[in-house]
KOLNU-209746 format. One record per residue (C-alpha): z, x, y; residue number from 1. Coordinates in steps of 0.001 Angstrom, whole numbers, plus 500000, padded with zeros to 6 digits. Layout:
N
+--------+--------+--------+-----+
!      Z !      X !      Y ! num !
+--------+--------+--------+-----+
!      Z !      X !      Y ! NUM !
...
+--------+--------+--------+-----+
***
This chain:
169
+--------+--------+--------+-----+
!      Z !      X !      Y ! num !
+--------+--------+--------+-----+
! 982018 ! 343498 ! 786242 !   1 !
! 982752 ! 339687 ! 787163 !   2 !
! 984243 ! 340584 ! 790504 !   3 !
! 985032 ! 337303 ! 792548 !   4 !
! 984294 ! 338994 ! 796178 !   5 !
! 980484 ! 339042 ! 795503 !   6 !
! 978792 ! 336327 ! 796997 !   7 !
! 975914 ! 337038 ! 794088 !   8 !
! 977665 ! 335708 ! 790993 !   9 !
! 977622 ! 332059 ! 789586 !  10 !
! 980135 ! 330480 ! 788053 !  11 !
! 978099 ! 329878 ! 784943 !  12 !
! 977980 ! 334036 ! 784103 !  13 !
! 978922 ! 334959 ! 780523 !  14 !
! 982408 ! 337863 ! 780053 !  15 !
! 980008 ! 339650 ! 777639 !  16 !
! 977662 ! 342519 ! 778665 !  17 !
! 974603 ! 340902 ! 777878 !  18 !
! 974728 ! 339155 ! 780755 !  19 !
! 971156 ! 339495 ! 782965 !  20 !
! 971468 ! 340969 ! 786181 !  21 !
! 972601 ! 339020 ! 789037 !  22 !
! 972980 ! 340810 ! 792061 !  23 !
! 969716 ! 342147 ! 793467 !  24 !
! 969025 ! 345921 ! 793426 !  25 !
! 969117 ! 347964 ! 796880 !  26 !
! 965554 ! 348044 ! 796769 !  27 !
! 965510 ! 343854 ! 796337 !  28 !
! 967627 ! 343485 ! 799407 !  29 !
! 965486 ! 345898 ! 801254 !  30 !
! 962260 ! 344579 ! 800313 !  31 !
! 963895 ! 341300 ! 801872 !  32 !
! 964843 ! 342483 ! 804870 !  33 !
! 961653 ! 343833 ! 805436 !  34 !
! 959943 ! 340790 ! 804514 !  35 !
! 961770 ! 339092 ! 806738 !  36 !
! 960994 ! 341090 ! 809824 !  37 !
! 957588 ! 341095 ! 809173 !  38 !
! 957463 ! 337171 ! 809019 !  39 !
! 959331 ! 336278 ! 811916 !  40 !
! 957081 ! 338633 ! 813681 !  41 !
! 954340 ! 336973 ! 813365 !  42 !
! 955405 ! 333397 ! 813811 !  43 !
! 959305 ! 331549 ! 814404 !  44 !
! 960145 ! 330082 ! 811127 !  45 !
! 962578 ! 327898 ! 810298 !  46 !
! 965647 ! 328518 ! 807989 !  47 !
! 963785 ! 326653 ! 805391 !  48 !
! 960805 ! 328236 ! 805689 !  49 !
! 961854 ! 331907 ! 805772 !  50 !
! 963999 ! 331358 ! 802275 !  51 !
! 961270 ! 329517 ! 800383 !  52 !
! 958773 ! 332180 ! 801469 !  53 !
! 961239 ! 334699 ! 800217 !  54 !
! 962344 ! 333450 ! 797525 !  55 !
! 958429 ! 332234 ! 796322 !  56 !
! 957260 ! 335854 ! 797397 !  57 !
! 960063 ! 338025 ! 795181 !  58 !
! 959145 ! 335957 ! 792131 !  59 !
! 955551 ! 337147 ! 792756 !  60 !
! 956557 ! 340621 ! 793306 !  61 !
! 959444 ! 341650 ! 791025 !  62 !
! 959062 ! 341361 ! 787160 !  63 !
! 962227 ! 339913 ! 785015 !  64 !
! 963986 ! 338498 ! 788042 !  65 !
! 966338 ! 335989 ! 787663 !  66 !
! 966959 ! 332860 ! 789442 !  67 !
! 970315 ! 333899 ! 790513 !  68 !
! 968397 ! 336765 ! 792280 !  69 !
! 965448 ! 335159 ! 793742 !  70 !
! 968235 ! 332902 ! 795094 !  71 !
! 970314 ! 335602 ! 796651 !  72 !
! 967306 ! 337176 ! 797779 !  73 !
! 966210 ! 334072 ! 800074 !  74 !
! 970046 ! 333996 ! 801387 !  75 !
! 970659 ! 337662 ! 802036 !  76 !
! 967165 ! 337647 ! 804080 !  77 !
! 968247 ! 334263 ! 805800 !  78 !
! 971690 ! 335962 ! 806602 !  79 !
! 969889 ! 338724 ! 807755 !  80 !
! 967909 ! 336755 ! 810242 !  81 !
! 970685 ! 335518 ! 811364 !  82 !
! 972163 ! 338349 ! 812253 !  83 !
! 969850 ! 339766 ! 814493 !  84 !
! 969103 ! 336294 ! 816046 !  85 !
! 965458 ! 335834 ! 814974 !  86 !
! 966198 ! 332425 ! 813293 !  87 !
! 967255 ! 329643 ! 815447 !  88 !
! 966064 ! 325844 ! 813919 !  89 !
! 967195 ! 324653 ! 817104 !  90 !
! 964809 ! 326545 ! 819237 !  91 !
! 962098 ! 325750 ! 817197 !  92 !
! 962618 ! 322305 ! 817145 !  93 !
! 962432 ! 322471 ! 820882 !  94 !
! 959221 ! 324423 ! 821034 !  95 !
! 957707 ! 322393 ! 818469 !  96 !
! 958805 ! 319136 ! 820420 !  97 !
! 957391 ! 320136 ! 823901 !  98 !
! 953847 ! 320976 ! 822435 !  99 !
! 953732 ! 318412 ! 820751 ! 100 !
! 954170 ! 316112 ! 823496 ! 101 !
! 951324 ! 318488 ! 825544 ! 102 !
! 949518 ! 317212 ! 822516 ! 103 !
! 949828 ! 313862 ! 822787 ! 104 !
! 952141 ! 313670 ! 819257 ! 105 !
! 954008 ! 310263 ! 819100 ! 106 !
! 957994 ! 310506 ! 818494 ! 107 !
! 957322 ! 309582 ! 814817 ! 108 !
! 955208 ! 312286 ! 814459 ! 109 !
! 957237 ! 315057 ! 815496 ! 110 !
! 959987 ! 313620 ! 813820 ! 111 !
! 958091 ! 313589 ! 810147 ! 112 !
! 956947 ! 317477 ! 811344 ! 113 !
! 960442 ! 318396 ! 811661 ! 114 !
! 961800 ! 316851 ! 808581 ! 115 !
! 958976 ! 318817 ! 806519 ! 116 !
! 959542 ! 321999 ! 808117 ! 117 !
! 963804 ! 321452 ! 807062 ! 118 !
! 965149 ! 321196 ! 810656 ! 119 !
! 968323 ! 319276 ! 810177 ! 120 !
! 968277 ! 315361 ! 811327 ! 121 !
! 970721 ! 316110 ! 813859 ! 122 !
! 969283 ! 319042 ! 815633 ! 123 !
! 965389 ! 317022 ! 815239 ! 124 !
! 967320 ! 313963 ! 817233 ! 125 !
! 968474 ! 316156 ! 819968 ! 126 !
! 965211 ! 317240 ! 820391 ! 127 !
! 963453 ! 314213 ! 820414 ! 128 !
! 965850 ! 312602 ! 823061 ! 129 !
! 963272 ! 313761 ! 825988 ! 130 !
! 960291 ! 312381 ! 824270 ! 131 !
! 958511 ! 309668 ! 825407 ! 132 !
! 955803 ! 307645 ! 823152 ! 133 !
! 953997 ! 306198 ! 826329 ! 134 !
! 953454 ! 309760 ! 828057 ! 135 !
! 952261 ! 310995 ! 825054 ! 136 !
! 949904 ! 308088 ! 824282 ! 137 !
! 948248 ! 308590 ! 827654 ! 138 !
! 947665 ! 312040 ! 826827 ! 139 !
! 946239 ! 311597 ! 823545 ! 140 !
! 943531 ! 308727 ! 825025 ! 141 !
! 942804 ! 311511 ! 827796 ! 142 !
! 942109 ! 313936 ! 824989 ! 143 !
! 940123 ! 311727 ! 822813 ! 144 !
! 938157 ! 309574 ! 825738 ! 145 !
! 939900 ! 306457 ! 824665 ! 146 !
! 941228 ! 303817 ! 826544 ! 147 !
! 940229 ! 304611 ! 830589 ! 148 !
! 939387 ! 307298 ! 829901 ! 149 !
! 935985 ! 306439 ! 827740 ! 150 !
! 932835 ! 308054 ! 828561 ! 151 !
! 930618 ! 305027 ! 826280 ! 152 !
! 930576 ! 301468 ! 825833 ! 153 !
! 932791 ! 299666 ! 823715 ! 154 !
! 931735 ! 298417 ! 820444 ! 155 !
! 933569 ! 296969 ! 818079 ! 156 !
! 933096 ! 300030 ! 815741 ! 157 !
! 934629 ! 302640 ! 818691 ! 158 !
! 937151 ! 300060 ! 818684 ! 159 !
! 938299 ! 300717 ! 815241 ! 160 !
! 938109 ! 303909 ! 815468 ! 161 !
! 940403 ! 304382 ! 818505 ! 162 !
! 942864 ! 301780 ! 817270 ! 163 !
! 942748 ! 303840 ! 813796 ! 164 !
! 943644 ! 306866 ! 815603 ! 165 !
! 946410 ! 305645 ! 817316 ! 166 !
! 947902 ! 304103 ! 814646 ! 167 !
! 947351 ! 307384 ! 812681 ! 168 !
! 949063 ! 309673 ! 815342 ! 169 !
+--------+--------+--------+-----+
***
């Protein structure tokens, strides 16, 4: 029963047959893999995303489940996604770099985004090399009628508020 080859088992398994069930059933895995269709169909996740979804949903939905399967759950349906190439961090990192910049997001910004949504440092820097804080500074004036592009008089109370915002994006 403690076969090495599975990728399911922990180290930390007792040799007696008490042991709780670590390896998901068939119909675990296939809830998964369903799962995981159905969310990247609707919107590009990351890696991070997809697993903690999984793994958060299968807790919800399967009574007596053990960490050691809610874990192998989220990396069977990340493998999965994988496989048929519906997971790629590094696209989404470029997507979610070029709207922000149509948005007017500064580099900091998009940087903090990508961090929270668990896109590597490495593929968030190669991303961000393109971006430029000035370009999307003029945008985000244009949007908000700062700047040049105000439609009232300047009081010091605007003032504050468009020097908030700035500082805030």
């Amino acid at each position: 029963m403690n076969d090495d080859s599975s990728p399911f088992l922990t180290d930390d398994m007792a040799e007696d047959g008490d042991m709780p069930a670590v390896e998901p059933t068939s119909r675990m895995l296939s809830w998964a893999r369903n799962s995981a269709l159905y969310r990247l169909e609707q919107r590009m996740m990351t890696e991070k995303q997809l697993r903690d979804a999984i793994m958060r949903k299968a807790r919800e939905k399967f009574e007596d489940i053990s960490p050691a399967q809610v874990k192998a759950l989220g990396e069977f349906a990340v493998t999965f996604a994988y496989g048929i190439k519906a997971l790629d961090d590094t696209a989404f990192a470029e997507i979610t770099v070029r709207s922000g910049q149509r948005s007017g997001k500064s580099r900091r910004g998009l940087a903090q985004k990508l961090q929270i949504k668990g896109i590597a440092r490495e593929t968030a820097t190669a991303a961000l090399q393109e971006t430029n804080d000035l370009a999307a500074a003029v945008i985000f004036a244009r949007k908000r009628a700062f700047g040049p592009f105000r439609r009232a008089e300047l009081d010091e109370k605007r003032k504050n508020k468009e020097f908030s915002a700035f500082a805030r994006n």
